[in-house]
C-alpha positions, 0 to 999 in steps of 0.5 A: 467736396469736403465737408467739415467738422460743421454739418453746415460748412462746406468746402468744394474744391474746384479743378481751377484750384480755388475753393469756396467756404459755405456756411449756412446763407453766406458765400466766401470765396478765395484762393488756396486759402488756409482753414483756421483750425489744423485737420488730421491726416494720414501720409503715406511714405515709401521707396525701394531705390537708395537708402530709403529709411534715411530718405523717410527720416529727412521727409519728416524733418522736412515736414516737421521744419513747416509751420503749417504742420504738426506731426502726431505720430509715426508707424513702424517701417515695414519692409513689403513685398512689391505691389504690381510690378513684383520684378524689383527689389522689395519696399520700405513703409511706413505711415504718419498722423499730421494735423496740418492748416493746408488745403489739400492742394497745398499738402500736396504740392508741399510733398511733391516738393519734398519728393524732389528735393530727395531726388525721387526717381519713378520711371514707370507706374508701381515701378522703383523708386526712391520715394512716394509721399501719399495722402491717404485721409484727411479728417471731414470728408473726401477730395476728388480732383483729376490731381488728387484723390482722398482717400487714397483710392487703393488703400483696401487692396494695399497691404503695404499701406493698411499695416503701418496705417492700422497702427497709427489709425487703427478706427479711422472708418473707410466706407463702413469698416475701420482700418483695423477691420480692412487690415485684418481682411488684407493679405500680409504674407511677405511683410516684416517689421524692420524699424519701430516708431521709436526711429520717429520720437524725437521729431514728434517730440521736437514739434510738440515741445515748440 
């Protein structure tokens, strides 16, 4: 269930994919329907495999070239150490800030798209890859589908993940600390700036100039 900004509006997301609006008394169901305001959410992005910081840059232009999103800002890219499997080449990270009118089943269909069409290889689970675009928060509430999980179920225990989101939402609150907090109780050991937020302005500013 997601609850939106209105304490007397709900959005429940059936496995079925489709999604009932109810407000107060009154019941209107539809199919992937698209609310009318834009909500903030936070993306993560990341890959060992190729040229990852040019398969970062055209993810973004591929979000930004929709119309149903608007991108808000952009961390610095973080080189990590690998996370599970530590027998592979260190990561590329970084997370952005959207405001986006798609449900949460369409964004993710959308970054799965955006997945392929950059020839996003993953064999094995934590394994290599060439790139992962994960949703992390979503402005009003929580998603609980076998498909999609927000939040992020493995934010707190996710170094890569908590720098880069610390920077671009740093008071997002997650079950009762805020992301600043969490980032301060994660251990950091290994991870490097390796690109600022600049490598990201001219999208951002592109989009808002539009």
């Amino acid at each position: 269930m997601v609850k939106t900004a209105e304490t007397s509006c709900y959005l429940n997301i059936h496995q079925s994919g489709s999604f009932e609006f109810k407000m107060k008394n009154s019941l209107i169901s539809c199919v992937k329907s698209k609310p009318e305001s834009k909500n903030e959410v936070y993306l993560g992005l990341g890959g060992n495999m190729g040229d990852v910081k040019a398969h970062m840059v055209k993810a973004l232009e591929y979000l930004n070239d929709s119309d149903d999103i608007d991108i808000v800002c952009a961390s610095s890219i973080y080189e990590t150490p690998p996370w599970g499997i530590e027998d592979q080449p260190a990561f590329l990270n970084m997370c952005i800030g959207i405001r986006t009118c798609l449900v949460p089943i369409d964004l993710l269909e959308l970054c799965q798209r955006i997945e392929h069409s950059l020839n996003r290889e993953h064999t094995i689970r934590w394994g290599p890859r060439t790139i992962d675009i994960d949703i992390l928060l979503i402005e009003g509430g929580i998603v609980d589908l076998p498909e999609l999980s927000i939040p992020h179920p493995r934010i707190k225990a996710r170094a890569f993940v908590l720098v880069p989101l610390a920077e671009i939402a740093p008071e997002w609150s997650l079950d009762g600390r805020t992301i600043a907090s969490w980032r301060q109780l994660c251990n950091d050991d290994g991870i490097k700036q390796v690109a600022g937020q600049e490598v990201f302005n001219d999208l951002i500013v592109k989009r808002a100039n539009t």
